[in-house]
mmCIF file of the N, C-alpha and C atoms, coordinates in Angstrom:
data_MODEL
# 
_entry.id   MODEL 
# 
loop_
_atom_site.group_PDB 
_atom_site.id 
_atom_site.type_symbol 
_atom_site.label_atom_id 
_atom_site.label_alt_id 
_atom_site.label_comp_id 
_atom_site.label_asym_id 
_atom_site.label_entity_id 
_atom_site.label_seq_id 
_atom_site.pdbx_PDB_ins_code 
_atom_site.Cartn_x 
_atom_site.Cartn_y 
_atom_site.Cartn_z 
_atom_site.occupancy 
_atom_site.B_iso_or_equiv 
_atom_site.pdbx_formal_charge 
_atom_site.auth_seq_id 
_atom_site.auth_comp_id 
_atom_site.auth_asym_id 
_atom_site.auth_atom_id 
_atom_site.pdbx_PDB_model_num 
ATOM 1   N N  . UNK A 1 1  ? 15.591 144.646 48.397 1.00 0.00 ? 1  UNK A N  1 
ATOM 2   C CA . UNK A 1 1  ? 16.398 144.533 49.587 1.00 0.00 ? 1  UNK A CA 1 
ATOM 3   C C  . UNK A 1 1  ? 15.570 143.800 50.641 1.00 0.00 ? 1  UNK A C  1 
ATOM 4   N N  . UNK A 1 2  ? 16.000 142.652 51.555 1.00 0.00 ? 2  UNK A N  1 
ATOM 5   C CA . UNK A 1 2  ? 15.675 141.935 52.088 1.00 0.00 ? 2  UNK A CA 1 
ATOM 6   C C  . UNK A 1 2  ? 16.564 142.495 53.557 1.00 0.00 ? 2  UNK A C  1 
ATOM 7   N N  . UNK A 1 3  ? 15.663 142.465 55.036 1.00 0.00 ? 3  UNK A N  1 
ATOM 8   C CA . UNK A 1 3  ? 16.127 142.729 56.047 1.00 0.00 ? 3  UNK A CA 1 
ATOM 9   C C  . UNK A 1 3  ? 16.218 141.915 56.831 1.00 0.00 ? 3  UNK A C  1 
ATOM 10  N N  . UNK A 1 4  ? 17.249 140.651 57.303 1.00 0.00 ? 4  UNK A N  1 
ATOM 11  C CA . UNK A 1 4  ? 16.716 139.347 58.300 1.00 0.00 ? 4  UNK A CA 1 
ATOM 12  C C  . UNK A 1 4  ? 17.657 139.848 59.401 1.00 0.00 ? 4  UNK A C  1 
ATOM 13  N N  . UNK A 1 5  ? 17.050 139.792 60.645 1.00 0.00 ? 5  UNK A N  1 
ATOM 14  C CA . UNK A 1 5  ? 17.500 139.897 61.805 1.00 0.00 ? 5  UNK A CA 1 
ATOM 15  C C  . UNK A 1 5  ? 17.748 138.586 62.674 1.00 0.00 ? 5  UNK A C  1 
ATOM 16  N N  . UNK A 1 6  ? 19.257 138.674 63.242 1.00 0.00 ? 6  UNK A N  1 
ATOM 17  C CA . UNK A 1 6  ? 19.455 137.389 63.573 1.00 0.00 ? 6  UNK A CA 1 
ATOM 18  C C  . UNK A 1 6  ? 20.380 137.316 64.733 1.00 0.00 ? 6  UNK A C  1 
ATOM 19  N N  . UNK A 1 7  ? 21.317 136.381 65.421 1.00 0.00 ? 7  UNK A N  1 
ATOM 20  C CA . UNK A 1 7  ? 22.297 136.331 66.469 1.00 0.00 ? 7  UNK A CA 1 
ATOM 21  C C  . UNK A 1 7  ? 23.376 135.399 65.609 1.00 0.00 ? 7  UNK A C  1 
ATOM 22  N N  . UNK A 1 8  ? 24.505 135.930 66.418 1.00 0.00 ? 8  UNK A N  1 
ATOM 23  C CA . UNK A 1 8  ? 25.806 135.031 65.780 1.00 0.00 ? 8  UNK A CA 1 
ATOM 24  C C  . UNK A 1 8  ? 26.518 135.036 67.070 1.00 0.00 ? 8  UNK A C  1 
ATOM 25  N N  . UNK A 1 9  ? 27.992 134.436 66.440 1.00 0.00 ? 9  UNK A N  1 
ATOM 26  C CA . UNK A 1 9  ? 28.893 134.560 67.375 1.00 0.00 ? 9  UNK A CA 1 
ATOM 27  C C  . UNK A 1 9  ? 29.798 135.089 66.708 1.00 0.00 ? 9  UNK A C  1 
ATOM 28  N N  . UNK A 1 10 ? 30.697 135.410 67.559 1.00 0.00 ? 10 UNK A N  1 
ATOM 29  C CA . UNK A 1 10 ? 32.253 136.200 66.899 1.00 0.00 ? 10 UNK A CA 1 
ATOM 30  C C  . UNK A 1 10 ? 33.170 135.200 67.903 1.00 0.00 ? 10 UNK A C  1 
ATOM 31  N N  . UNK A 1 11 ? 34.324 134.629 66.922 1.00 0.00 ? 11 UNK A N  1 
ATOM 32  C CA . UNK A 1 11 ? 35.613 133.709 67.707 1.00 0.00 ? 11 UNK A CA 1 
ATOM 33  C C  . UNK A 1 11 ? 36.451 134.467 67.065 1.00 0.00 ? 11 UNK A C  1 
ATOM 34  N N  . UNK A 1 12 ? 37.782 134.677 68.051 1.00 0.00 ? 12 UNK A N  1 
ATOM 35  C CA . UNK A 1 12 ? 39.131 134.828 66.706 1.00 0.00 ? 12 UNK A CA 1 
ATOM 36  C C  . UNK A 1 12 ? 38.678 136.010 65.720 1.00 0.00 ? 12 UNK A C  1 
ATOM 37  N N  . UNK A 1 13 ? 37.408 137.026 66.092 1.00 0.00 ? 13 UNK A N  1 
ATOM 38  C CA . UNK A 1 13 ? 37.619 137.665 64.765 1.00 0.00 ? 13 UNK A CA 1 
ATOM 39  C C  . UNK A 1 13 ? 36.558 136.994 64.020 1.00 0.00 ? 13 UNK A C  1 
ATOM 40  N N  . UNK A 1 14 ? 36.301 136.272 63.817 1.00 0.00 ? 14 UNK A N  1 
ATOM 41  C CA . UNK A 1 14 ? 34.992 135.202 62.710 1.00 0.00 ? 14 UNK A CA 1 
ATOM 42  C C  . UNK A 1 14 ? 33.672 135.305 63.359 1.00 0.00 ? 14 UNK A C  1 
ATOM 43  N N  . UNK A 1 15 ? 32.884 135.947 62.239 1.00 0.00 ? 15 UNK A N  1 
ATOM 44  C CA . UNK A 1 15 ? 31.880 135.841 63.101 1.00 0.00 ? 15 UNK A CA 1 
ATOM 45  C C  . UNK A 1 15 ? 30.711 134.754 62.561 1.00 0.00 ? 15 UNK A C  1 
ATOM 46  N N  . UNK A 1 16 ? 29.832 133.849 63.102 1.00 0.00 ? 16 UNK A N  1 
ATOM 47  C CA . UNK A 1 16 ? 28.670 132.792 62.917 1.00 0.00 ? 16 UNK A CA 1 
ATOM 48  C C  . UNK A 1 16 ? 27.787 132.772 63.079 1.00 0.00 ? 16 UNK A C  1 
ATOM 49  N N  . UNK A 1 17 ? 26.977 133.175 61.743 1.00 0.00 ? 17 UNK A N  1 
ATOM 50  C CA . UNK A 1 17 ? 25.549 133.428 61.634 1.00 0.00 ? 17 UNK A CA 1 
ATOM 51  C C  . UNK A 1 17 ? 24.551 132.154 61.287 1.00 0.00 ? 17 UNK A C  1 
ATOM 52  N N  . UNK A 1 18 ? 23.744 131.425 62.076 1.00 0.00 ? 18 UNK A N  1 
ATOM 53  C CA . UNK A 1 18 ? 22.383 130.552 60.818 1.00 0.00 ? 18 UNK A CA 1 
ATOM 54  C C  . UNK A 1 18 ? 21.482 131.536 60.848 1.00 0.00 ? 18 UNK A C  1 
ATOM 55  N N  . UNK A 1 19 ? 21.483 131.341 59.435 1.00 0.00 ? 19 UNK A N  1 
ATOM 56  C CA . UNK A 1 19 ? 19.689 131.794 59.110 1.00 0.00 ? 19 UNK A CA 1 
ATOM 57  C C  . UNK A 1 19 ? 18.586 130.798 59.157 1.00 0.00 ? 19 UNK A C  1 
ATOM 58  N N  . UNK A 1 20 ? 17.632 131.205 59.743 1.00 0.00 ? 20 UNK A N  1 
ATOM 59  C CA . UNK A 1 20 ? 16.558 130.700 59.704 1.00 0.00 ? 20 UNK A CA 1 
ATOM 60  C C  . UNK A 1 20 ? 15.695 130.416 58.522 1.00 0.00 ? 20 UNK A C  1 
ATOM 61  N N  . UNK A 1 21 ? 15.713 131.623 57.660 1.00 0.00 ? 21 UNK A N  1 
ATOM 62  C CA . UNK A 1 21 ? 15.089 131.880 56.114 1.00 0.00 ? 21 UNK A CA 1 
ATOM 63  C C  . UNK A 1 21 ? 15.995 131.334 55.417 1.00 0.00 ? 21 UNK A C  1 
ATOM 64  N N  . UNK A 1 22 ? 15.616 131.177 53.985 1.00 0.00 ? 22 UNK A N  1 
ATOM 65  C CA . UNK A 1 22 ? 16.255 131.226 52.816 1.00 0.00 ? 22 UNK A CA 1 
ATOM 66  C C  . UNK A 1 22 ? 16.431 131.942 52.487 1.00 0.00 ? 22 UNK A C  1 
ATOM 67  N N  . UNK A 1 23 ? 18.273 132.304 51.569 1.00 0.00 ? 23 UNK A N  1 
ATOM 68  C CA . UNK A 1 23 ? 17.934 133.776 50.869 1.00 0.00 ? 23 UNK A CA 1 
ATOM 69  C C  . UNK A 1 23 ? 19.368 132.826 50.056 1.00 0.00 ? 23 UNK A C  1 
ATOM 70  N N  . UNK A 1 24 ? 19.317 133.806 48.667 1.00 0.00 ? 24 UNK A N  1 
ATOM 71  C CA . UNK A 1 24 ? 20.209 133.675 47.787 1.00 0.00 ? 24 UNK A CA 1 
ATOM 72  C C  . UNK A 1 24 ? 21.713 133.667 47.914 1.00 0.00 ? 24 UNK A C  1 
ATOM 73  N N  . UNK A 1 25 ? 22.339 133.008 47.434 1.00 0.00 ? 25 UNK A N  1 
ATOM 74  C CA . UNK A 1 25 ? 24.092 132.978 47.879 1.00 0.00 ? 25 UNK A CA 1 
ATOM 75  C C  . UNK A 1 25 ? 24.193 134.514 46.945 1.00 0.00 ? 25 UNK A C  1 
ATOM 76  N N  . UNK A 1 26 ? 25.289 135.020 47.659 1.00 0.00 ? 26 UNK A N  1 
ATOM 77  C CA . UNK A 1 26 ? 25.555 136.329 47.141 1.00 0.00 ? 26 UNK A CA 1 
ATOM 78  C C  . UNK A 1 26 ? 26.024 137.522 47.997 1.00 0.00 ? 26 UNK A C  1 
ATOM 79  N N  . UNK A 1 27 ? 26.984 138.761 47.744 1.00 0.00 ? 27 UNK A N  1 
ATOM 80  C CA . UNK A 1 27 ? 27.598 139.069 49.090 1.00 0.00 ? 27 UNK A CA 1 
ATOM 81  C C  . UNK A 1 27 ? 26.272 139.956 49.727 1.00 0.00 ? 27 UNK A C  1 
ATOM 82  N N  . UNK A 1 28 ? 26.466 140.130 51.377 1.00 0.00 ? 28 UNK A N  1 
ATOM 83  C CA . UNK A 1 28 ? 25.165 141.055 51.689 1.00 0.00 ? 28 UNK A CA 1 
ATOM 84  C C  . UNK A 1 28 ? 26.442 141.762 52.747 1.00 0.00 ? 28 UNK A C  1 
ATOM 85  N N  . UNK A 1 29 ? 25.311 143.230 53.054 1.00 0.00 ? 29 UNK A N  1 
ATOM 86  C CA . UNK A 1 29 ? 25.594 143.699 54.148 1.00 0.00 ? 29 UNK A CA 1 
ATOM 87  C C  . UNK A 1 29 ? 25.687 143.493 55.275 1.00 0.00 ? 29 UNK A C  1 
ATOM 88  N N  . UNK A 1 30 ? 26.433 143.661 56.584 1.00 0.00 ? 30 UNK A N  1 
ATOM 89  C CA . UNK A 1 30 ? 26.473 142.977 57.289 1.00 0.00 ? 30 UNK A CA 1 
ATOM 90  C C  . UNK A 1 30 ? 26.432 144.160 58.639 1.00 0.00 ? 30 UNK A C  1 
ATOM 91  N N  . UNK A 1 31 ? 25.594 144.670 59.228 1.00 0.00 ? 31 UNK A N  1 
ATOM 92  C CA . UNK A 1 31 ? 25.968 145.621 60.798 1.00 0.00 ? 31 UNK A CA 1 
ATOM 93  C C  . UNK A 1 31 ? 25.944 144.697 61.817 1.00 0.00 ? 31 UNK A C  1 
ATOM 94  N N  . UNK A 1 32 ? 26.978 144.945 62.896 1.00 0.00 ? 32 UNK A N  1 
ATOM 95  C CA . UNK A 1 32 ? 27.311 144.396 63.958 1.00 0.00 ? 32 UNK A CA 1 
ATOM 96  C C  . UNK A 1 32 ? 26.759 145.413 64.749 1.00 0.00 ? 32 UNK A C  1 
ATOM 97  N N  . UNK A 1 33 ? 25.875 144.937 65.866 1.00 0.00 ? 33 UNK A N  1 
ATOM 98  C CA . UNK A 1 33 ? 25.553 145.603 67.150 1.00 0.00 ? 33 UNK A CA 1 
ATOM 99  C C  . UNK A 1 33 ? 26.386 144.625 68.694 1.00 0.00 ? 33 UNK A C  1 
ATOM 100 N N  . UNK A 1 34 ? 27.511 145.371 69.183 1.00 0.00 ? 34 UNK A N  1 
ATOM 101 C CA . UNK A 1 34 ? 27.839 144.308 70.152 1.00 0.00 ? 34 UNK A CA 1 
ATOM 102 C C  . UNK A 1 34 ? 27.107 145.434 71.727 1.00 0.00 ? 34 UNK A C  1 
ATOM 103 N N  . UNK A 1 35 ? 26.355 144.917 72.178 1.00 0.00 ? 35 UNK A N  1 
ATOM 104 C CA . UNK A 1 35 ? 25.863 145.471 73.508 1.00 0.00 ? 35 UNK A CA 1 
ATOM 105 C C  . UNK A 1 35 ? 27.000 145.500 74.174 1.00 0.00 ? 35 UNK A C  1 
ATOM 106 N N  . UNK A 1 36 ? 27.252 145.171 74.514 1.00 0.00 ? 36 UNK A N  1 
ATOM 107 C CA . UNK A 1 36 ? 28.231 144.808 76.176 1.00 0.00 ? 36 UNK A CA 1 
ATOM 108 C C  . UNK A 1 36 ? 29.550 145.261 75.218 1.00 0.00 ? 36 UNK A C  1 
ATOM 109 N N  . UNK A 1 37 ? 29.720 145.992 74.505 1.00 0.00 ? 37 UNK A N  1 
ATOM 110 C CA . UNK A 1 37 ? 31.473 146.600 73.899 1.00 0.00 ? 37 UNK A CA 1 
ATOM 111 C C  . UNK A 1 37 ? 31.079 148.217 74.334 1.00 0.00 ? 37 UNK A C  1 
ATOM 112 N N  . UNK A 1 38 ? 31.917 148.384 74.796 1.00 0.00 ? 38 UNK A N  1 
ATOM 113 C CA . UNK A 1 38 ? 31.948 150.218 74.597 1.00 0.00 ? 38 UNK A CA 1 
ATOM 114 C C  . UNK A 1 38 ? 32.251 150.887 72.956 1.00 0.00 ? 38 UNK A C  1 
ATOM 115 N N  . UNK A 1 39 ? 31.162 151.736 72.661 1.00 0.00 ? 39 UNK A N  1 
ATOM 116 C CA . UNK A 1 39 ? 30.988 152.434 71.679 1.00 0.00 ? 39 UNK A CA 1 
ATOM 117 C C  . UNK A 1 39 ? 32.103 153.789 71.506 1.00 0.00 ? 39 UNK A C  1 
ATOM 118 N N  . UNK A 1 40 ? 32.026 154.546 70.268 1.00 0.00 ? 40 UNK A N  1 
ATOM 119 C CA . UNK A 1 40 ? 33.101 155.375 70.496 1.00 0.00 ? 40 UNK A CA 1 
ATOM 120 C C  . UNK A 1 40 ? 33.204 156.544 71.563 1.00 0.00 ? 40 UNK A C  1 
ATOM 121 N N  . UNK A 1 41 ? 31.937 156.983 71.697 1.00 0.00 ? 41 UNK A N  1 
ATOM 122 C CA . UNK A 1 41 ? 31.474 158.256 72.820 1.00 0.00 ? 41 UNK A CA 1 
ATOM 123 C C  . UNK A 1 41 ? 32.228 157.434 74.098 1.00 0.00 ? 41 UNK A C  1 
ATOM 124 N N  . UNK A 1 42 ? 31.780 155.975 74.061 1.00 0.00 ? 42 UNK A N  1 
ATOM 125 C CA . UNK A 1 42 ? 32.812 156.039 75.674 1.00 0.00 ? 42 UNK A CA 1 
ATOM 126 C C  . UNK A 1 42 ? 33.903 155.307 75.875 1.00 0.00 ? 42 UNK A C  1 
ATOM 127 N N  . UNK A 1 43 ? 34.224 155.219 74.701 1.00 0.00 ? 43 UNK A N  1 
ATOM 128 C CA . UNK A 1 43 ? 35.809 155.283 74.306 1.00 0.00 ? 43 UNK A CA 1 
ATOM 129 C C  . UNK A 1 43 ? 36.498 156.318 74.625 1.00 0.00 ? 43 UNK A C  1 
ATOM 130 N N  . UNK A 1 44 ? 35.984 157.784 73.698 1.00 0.00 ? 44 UNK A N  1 
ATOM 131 C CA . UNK A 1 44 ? 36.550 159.021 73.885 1.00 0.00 ? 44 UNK A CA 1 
ATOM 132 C C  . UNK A 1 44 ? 36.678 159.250 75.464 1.00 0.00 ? 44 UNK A C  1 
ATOM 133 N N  . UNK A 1 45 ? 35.265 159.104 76.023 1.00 0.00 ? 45 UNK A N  1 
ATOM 134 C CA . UNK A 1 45 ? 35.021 159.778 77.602 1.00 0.00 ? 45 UNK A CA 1 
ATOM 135 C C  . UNK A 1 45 ? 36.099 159.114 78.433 1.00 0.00 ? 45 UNK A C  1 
ATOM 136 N N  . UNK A 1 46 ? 36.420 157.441 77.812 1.00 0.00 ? 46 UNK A N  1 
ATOM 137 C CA . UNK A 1 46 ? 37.607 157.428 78.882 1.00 0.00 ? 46 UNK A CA 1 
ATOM 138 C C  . UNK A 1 46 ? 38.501 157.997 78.993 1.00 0.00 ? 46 UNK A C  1 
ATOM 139 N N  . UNK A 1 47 ? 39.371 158.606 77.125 1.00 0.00 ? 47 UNK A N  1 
ATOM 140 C CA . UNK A 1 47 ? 40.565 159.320 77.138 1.00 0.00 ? 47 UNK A CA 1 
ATOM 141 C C  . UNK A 1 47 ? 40.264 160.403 78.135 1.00 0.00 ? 47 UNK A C  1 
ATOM 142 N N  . UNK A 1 48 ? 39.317 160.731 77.932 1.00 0.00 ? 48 UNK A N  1 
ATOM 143 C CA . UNK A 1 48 ? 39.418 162.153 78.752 1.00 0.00 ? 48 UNK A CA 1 
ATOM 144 C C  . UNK A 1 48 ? 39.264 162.304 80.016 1.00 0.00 ? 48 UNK A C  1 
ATOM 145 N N  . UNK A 1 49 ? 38.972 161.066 80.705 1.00 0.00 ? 49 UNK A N  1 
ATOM 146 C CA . UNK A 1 49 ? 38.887 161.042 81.936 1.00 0.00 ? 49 UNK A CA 1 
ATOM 147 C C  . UNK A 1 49 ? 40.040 160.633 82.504 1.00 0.00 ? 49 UNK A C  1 
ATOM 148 N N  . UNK A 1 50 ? 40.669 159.825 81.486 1.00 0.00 ? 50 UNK A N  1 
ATOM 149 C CA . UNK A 1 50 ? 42.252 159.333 81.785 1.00 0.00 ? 50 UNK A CA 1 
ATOM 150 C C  . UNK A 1 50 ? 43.405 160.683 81.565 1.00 0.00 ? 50 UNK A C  1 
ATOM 151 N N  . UNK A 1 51 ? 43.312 161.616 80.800 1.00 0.00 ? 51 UNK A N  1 
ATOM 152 C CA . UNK A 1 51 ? 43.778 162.973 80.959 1.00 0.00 ? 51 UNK A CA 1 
ATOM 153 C C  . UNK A 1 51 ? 43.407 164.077 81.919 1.00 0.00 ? 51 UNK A C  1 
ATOM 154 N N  . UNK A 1 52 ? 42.668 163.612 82.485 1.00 0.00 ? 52 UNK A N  1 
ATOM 155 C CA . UNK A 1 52 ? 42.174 164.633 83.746 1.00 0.00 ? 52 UNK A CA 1 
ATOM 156 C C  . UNK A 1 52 ? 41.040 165.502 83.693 1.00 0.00 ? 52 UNK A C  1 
ATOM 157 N N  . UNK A 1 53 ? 40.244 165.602 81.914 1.00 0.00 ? 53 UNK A N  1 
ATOM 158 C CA . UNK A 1 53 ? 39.019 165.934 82.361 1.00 0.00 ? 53 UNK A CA 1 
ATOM 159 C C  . UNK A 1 53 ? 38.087 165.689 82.672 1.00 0.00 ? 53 UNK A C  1 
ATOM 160 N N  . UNK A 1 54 ? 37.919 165.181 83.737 1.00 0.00 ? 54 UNK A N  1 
ATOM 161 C CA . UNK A 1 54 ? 36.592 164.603 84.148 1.00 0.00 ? 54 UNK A CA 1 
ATOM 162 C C  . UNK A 1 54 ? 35.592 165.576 85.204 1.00 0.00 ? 54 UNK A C  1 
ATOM 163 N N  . UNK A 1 55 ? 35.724 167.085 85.105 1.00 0.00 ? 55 UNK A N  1 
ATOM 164 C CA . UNK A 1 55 ? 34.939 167.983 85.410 1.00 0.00 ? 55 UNK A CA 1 
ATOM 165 C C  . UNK A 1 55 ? 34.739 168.848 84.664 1.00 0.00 ? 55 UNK A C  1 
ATOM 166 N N  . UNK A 1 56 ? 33.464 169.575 84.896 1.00 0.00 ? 56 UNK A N  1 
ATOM 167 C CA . UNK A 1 56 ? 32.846 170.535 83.948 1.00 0.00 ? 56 UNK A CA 1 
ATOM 168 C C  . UNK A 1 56 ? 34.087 171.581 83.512 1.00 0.00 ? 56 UNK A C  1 
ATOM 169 N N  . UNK A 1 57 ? 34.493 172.193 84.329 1.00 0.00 ? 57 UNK A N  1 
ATOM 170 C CA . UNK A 1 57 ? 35.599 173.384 83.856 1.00 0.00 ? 57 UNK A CA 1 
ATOM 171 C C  . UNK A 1 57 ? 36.817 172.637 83.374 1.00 0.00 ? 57 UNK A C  1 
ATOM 172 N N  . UNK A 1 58 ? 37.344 171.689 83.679 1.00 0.00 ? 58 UNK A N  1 
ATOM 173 C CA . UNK A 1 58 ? 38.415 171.276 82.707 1.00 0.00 ? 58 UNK A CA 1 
ATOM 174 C C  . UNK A 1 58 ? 37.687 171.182 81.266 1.00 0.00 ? 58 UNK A C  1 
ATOM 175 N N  . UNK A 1 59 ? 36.422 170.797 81.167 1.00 0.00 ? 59 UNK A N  1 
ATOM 176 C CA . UNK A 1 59 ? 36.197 170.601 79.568 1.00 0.00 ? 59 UNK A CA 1 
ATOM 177 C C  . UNK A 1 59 ? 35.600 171.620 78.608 1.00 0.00 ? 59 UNK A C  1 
ATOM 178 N N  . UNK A 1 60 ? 34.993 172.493 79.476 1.00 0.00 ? 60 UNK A N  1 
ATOM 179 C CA . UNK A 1 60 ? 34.841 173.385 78.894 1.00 0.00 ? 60 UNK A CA 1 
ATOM 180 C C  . UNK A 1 60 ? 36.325 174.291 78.552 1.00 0.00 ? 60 UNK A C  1 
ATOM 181 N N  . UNK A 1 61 ? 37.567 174.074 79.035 1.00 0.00 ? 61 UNK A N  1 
ATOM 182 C CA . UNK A 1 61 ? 38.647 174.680 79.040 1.00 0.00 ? 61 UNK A CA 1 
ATOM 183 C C  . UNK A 1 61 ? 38.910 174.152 77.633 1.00 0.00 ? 61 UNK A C  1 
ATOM 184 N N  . UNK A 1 62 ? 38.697 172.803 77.690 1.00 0.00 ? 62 UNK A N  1 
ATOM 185 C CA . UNK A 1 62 ? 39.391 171.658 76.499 1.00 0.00 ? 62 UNK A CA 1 
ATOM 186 C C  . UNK A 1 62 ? 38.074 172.384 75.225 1.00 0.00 ? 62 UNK A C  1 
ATOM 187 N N  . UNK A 1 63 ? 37.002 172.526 75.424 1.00 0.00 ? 63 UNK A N  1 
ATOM 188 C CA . UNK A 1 63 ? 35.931 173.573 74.406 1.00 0.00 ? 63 UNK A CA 1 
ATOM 189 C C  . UNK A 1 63 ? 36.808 174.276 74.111 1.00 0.00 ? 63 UNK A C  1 
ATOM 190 N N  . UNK A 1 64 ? 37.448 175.642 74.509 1.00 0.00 ? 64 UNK A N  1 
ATOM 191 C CA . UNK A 1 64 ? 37.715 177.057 74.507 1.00 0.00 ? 64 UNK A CA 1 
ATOM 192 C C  . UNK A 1 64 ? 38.841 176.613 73.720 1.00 0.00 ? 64 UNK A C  1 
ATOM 193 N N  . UNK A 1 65 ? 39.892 175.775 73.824 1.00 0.00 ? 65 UNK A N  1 
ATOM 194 C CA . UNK A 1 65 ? 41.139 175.225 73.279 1.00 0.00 ? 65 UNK A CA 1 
ATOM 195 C C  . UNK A 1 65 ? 40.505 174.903 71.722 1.00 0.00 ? 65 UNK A C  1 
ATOM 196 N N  . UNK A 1 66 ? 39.976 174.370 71.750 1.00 0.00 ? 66 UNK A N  1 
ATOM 197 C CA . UNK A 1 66 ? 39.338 173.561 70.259 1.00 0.00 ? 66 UNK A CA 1 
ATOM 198 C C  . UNK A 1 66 ? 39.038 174.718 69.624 1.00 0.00 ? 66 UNK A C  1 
ATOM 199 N N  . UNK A 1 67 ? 38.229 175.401 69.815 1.00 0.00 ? 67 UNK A N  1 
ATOM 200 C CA . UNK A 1 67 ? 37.735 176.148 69.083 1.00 0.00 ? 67 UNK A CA 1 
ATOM 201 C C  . UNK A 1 67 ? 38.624 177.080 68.342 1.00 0.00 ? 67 UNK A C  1 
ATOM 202 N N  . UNK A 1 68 ? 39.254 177.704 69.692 1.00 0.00 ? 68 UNK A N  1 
ATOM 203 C CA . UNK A 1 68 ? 40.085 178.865 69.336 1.00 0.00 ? 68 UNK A CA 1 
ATOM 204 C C  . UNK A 1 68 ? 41.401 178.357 68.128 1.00 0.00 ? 68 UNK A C  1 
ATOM 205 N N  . UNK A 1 69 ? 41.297 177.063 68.342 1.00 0.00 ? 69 UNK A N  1 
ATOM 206 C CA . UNK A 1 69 ? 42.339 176.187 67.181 1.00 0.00 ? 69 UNK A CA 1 
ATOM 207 C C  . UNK A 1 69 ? 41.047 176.485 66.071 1.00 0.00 ? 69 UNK A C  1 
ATOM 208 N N  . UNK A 1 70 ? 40.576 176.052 66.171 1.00 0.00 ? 70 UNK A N  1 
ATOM 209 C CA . UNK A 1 70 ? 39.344 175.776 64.501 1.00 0.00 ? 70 UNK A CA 1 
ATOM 210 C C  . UNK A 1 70 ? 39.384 177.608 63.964 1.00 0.00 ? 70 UNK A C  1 
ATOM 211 N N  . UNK A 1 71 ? 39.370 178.632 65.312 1.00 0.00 ? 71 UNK A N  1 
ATOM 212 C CA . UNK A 1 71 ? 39.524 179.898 64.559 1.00 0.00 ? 71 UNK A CA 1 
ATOM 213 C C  . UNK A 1 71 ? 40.551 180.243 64.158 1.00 0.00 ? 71 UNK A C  1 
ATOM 214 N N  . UNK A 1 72 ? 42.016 179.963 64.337 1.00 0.00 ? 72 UNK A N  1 
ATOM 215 C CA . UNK A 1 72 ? 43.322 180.435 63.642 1.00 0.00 ? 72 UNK A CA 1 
ATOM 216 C C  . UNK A 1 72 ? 43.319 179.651 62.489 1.00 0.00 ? 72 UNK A C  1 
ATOM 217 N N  . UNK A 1 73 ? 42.650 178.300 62.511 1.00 0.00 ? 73 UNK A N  1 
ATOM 218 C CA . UNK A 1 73 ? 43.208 177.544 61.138 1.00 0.00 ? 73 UNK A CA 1 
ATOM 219 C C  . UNK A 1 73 ? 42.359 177.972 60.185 1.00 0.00 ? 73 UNK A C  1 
ATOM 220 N N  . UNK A 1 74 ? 40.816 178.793 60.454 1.00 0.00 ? 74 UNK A N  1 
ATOM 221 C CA . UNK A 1 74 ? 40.551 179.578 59.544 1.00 0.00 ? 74 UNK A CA 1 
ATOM 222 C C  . UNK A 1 74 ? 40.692 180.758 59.026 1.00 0.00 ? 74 UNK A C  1 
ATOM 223 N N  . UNK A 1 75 ? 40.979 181.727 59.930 1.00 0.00 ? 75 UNK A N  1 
ATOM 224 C CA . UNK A 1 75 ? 42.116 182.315 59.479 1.00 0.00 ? 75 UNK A CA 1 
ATOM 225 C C  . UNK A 1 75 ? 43.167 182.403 58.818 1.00 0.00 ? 75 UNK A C  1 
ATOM 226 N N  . UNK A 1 76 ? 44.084 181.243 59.045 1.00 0.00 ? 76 UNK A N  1 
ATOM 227 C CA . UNK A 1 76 ? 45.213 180.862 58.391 1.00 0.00 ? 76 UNK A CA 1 
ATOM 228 C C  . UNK A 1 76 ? 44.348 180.796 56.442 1.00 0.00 ? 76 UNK A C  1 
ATOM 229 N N  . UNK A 1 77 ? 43.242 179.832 56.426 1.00 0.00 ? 77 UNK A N  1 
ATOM 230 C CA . UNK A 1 77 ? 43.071 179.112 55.384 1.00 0.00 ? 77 UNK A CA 1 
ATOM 231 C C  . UNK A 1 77 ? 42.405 180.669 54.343 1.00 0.00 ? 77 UNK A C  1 
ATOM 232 N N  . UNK A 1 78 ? 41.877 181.144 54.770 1.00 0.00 ? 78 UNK A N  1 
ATOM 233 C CA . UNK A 1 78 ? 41.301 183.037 54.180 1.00 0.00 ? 78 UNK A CA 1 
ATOM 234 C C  . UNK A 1 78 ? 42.369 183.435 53.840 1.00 0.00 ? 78 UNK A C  1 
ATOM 235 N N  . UNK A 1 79 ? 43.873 183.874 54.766 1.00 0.00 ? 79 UNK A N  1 
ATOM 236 C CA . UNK A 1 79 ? 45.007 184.221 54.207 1.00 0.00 ? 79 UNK A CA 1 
ATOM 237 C C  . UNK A 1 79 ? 45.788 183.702 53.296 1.00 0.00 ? 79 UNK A C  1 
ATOM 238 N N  . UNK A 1 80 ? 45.435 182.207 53.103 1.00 0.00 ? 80 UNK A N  1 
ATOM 239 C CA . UNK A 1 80 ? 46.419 181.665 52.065 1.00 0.00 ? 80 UNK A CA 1 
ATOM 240 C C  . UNK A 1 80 ? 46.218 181.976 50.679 1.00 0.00 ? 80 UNK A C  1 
# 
């Protein structure tokens, strides 16, 4: 396994890599790091700031909700 680190562009969806090295035709892996995109954590944080929790006790409310769901559905899943 060979690791080359490099810059591209993305148009339309397509993204354009040169390599500097040589390496063999053949399919490779490919990770995208885009800096400047929002990641999923603040993706989520917007929903939730766009629903109204954007303070400690609303989310800990939205905690207490979750959970108490994760404990009936195990419950439920023991009884079946």
């Amino acid at each position: 396994m060979r690791i080359i680190q490099t810059k591209g562009t993305i148009n339309n969806g397509e993204i354009t890599v040169k390599l500097t090295e040589k390496i063999n035709n053949g399919e490779v892996d490919v990770v995208i790091i885009a800096e400047k995109e929002p990641d999923e954590f603040d993706h989520r944080y917007q929903i939730l700031q766009e629903k109204g929790y954007d303070n400690r006790d609303k989310i800990l409310d939205l905690i207490r909700d979750i959970k108490l769901e994760m404990l009936e559905e195990k419950i439920n899943n023991k009884n079946a």
